[in-house]
N, CA, C and O atoms as CSV, one atom per row, in Angstrom:
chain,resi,resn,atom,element,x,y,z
A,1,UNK,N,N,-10.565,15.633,1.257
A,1,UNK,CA,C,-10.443,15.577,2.709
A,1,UNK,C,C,-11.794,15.738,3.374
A,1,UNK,O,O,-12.050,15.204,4.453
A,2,UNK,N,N,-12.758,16.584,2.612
A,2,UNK,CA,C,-14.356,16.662,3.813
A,2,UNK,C,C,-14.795,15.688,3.394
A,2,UNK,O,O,-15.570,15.327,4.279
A,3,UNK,N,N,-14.835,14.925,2.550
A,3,UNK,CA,C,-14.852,13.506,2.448
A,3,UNK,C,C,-14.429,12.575,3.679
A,3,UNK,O,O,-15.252,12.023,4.409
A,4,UNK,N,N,-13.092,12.475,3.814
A,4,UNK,CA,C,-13.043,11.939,5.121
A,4,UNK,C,C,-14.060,12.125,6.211
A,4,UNK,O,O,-14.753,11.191,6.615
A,5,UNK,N,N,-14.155,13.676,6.801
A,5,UNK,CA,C,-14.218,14.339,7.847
A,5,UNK,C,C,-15.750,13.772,7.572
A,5,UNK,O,O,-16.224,12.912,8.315
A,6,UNK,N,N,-16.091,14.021,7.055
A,6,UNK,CA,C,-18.001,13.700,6.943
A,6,UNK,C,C,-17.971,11.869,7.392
A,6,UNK,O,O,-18.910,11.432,8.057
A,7,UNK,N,N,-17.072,11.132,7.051
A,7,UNK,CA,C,-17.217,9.643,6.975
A,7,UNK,C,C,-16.804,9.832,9.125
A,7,UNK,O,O,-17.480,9.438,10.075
A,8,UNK,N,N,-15.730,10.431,9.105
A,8,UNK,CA,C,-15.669,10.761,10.646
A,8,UNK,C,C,-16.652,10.943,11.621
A,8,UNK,O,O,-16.513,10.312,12.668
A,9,UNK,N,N,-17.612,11.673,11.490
A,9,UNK,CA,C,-17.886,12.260,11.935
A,9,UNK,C,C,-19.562,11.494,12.007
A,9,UNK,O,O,-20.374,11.458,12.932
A,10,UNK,N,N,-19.597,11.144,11.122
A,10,UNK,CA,C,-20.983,10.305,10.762
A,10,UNK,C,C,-20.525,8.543,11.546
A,10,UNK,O,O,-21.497,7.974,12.044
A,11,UNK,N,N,-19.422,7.923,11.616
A,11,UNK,CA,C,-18.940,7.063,11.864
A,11,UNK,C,C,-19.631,6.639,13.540
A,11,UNK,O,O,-19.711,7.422,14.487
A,12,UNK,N,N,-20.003,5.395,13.523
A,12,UNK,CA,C,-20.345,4.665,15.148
A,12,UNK,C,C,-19.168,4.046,15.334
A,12,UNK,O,O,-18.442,3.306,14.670
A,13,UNK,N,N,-19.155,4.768,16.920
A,13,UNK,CA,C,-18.302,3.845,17.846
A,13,UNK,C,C,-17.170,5.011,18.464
A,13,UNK,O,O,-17.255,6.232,18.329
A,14,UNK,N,N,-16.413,4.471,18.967
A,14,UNK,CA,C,-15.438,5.562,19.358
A,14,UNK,C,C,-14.376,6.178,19.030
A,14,UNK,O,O,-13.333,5.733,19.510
A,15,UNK,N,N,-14.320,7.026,18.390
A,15,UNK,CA,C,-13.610,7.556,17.457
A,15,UNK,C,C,-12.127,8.054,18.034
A,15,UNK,O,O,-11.164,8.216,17.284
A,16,UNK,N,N,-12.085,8.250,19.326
A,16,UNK,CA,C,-10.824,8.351,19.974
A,16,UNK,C,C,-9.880,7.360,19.661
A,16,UNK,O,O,-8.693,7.497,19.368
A,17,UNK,N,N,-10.736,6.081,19.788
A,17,UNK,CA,C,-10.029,4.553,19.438
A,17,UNK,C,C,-9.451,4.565,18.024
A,17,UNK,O,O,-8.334,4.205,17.653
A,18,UNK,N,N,-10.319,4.989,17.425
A,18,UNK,CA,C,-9.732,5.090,15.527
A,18,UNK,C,C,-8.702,5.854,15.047
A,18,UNK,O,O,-7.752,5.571,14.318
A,19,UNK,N,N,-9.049,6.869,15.577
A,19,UNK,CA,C,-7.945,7.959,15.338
A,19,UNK,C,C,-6.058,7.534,15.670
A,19,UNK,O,O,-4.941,7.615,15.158
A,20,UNK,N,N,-6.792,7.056,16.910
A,20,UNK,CA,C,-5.181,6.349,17.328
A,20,UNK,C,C,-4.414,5.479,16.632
A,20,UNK,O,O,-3.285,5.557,16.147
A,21,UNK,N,N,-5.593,4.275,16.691
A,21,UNK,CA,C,-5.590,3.143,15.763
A,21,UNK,C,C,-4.462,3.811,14.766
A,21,UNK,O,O,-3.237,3.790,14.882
A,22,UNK,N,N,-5.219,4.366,13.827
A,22,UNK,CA,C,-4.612,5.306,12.592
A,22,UNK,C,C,-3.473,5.766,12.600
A,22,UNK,O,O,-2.668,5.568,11.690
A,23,UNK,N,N,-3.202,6.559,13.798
A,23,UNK,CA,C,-1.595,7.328,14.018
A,23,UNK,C,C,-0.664,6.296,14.682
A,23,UNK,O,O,0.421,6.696,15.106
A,24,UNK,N,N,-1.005,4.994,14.806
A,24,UNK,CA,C,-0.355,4.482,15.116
A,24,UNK,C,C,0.283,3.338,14.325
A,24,UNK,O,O,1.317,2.700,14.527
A,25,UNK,N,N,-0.811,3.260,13.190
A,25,UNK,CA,C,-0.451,2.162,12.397
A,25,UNK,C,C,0.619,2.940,10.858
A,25,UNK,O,O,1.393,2.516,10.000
A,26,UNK,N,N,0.008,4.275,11.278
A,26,UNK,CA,C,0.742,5.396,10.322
A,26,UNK,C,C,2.380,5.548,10.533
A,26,UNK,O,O,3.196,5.401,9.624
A,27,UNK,N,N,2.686,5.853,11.836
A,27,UNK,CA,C,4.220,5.099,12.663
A,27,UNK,C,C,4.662,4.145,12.129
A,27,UNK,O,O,5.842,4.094,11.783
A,28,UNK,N,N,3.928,3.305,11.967
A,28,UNK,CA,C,4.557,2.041,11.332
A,28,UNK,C,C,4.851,1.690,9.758
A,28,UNK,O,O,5.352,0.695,9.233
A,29,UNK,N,N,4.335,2.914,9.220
A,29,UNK,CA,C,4.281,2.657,7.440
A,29,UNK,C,C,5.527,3.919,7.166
A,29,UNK,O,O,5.922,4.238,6.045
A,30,UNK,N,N,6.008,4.516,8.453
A,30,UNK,CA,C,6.363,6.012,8.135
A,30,UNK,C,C,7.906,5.551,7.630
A,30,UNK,O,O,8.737,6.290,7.101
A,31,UNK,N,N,8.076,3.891,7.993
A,31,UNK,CA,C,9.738,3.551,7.619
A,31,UNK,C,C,9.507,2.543,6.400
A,31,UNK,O,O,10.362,1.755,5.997
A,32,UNK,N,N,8.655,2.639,6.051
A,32,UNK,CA,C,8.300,1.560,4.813
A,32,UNK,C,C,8.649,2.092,3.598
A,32,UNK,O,O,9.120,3.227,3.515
A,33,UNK,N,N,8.407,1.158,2.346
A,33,UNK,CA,C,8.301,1.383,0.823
A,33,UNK,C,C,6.618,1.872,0.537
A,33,UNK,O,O,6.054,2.534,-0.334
A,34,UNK,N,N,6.293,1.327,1.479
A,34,UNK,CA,C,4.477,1.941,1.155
A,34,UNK,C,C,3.934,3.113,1.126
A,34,UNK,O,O,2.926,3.542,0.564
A,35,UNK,N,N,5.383,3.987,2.368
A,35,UNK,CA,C,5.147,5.688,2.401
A,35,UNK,C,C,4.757,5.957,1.221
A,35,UNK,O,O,3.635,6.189,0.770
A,36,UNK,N,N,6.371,5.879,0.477
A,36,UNK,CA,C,6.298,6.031,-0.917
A,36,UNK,C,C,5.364,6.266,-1.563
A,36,UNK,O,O,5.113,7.399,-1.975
A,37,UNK,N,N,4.602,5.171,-1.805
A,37,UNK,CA,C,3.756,4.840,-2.523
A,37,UNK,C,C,2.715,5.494,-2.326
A,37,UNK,O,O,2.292,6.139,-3.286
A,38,UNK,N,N,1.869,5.552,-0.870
A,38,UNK,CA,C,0.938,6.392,-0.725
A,38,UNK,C,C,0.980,8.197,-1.177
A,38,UNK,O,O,0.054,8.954,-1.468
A,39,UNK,N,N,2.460,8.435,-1.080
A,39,UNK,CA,C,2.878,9.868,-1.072
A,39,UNK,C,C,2.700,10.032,-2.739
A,39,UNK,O,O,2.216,11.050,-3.234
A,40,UNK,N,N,3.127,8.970,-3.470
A,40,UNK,CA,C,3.304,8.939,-5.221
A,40,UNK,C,C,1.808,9.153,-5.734
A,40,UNK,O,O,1.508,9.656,-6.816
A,41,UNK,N,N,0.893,8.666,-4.736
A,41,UNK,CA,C,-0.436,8.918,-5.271
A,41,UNK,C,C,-1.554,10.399,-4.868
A,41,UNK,O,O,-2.676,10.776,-5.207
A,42,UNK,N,N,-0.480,10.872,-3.983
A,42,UNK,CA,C,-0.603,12.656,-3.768
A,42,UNK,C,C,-1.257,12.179,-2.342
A,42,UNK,O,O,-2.124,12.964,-1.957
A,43,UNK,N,N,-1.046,11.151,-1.545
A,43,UNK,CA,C,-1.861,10.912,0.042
A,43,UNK,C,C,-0.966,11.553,0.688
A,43,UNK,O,O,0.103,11.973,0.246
A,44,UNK,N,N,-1.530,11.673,2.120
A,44,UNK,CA,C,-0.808,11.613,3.536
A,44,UNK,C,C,-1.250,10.459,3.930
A,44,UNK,O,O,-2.395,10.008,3.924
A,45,UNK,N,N,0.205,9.796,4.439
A,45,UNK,CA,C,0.001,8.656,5.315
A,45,UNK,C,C,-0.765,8.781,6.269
A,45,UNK,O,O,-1.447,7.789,6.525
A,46,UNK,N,N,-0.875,9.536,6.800
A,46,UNK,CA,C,-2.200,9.236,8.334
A,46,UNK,C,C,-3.945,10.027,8.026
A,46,UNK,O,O,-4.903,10.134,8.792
A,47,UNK,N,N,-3.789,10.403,6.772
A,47,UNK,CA,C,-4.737,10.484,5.970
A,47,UNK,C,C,-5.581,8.868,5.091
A,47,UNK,O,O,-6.763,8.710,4.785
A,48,UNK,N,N,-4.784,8.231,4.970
A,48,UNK,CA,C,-4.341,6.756,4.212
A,48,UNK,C,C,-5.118,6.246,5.199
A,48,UNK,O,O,-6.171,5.649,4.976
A,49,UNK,N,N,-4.692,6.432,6.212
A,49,UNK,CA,C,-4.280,5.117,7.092
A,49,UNK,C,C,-5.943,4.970,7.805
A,49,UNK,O,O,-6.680,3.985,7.756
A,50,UNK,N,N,-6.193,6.261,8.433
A,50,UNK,CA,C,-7.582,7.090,8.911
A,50,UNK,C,C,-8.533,6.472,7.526
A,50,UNK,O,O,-9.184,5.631,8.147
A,51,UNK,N,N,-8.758,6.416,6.860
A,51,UNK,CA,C,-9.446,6.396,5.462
A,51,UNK,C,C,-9.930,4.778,5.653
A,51,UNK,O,O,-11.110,4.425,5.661
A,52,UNK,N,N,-8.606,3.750,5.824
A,52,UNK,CA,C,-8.947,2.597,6.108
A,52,UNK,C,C,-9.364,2.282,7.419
A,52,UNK,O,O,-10.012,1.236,7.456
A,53,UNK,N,N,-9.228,2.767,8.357
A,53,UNK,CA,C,-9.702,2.777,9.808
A,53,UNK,C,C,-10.828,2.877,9.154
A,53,UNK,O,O,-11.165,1.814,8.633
A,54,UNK,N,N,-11.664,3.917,8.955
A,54,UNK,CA,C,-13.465,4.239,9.000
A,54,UNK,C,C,-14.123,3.536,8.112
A,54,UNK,O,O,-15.353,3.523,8.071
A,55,UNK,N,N,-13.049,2.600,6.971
A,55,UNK,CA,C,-13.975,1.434,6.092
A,55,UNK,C,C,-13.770,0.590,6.743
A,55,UNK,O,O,-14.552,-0.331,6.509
A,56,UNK,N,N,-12.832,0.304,7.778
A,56,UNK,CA,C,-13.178,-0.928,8.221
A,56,UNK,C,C,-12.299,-1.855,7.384
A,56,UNK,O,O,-12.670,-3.024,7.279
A,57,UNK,N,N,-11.050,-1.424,6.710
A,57,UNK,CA,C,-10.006,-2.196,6.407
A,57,UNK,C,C,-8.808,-2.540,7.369
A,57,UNK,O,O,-8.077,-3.521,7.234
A,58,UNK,N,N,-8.722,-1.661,8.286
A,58,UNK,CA,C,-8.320,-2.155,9.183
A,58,UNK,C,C,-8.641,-2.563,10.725
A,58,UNK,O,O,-8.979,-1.665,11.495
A,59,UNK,N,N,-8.538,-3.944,11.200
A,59,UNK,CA,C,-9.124,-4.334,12.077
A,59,UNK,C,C,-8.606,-3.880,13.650
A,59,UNK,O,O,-7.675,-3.074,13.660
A,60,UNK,N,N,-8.899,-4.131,14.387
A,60,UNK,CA,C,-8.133,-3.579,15.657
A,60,UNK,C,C,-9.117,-4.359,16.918
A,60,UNK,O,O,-10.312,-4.646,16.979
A,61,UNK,N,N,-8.193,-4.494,17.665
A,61,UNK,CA,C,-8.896,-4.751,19.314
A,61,UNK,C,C,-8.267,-3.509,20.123
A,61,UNK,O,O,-7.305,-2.819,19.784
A,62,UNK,N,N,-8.860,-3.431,20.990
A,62,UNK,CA,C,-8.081,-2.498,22.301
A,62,UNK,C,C,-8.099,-3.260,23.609
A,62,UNK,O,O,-9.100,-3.157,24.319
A,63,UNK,N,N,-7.157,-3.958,23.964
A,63,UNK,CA,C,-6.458,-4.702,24.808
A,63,UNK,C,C,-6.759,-3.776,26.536
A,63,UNK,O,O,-6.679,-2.549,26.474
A,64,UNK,N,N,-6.980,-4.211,27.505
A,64,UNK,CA,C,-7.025,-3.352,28.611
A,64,UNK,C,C,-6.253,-3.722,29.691
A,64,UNK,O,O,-6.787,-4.356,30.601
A,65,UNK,N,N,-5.294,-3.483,29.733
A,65,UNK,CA,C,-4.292,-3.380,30.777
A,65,UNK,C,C,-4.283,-2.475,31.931
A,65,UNK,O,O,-3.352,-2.510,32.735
């Protein structure tokens, strides 16, 4: 986990945006077969999810309404 937190924290750009990003895309895996899977490999899903946010596996816009 300070693994993460160091990639956090060291990370450009706005991290409010990521974080969300993350808990939101985490919502969406929370009814899946993928939970599973992440959970079988000893993760937290919004641990998972955050992890690919800060590599940059997952992409995102923020839309402004």
């Amino acid at each position: 986990m300070s693994i993460l937190l160091d990639k956090l924290i060291d990370k450009e750009g706005n991290i409010y945006e990521m974080t969300c990003v993350a808990i939101k895309e985490a919502n969406l895996i929370q009814g899946t077969n993928l939970k599973d899977e992440i959970e079988r490999e000893g993760e937290k899903v919004t641990t998972h999810v955050l992890d690919q946010v800060l590599n940059d596996e997952i992409k995102y816009t923020i839309s402004e309404d």
